[in-house]
N, C-alpha and C positions, 0 to 999 in steps of 0.2 A: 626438442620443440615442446612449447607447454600445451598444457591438455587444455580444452574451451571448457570453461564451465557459461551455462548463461542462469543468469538471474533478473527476475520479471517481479516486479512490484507489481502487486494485485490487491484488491479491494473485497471485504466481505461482510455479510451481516450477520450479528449476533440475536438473540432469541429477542431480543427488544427494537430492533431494525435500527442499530446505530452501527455506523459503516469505518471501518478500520482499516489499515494496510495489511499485509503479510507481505513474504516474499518469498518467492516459489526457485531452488536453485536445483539447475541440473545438470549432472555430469552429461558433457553430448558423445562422451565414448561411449558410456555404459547404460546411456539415460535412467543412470539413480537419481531420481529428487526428493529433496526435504523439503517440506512449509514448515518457513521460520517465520513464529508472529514477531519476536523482537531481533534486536541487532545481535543482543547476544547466542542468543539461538543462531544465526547467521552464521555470528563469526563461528561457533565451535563447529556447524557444517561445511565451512569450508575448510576449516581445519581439517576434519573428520574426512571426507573426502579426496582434501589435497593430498593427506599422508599418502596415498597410494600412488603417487607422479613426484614422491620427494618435494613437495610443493613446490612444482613445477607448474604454474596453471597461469593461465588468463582469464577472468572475468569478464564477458559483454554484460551490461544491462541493457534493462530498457522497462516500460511501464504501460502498463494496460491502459485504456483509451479513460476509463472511469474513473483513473486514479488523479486527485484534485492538487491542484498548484499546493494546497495548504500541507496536504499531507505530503507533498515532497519536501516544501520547506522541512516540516520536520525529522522526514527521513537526513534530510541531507546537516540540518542543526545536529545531529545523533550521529551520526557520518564526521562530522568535522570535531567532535569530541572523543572519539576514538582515535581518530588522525593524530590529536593531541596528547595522546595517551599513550600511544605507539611512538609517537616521535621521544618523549620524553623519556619512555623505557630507551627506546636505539642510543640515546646521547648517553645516561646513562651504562647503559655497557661498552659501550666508546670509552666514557673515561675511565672505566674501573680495567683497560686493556693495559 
């Protein structure tokens, strides 16, 4: 059975009060979490995380009340470019089988 990780897109300000995403992810066995401000910070904590379930894991999201339509577009634009990225590594080690 895979382990839950949840991850919550959240909003915060920096010293000049212009307001960004992060994303806060946590183990719900062990409650570890990492704040990843990028995707890649993301992916290596779940990486970094999963190794201990054999990456065996499930992901719930979901997103804080303040977090605005604009920045999901671009979470989810950065989301669909890694999908692209991953898809094209899987075919590639497909063919080279």
């Amino acid at each position: 059975m895979a382990t839950l990780f949840n991850t919550v897109i959240k909003t915060k300000k920096d010293e000049n009060n212009i307001v960004s995403w992060y994303i806060e992810l946590t183990d719900t066995f062990d409650d570890r979490t990492e704040v990843c401000n990028t995707l890649e910070e993301y992916e290596e904590a779940v990486i970094k995380l999963g190794d201990d379930y054999g990456g065996d894991i499930e992901v719930k999201w979901s997103q804080d009340e303040d977090v605005t339509p604009e920045m999901m577009y671009d979470i989810k634009v950065l989301m669909d470019s890694y999908q692209e990225k991953y898809k094209d590594e899987i075919n590639k080690n497909e063919k080279e089988k």
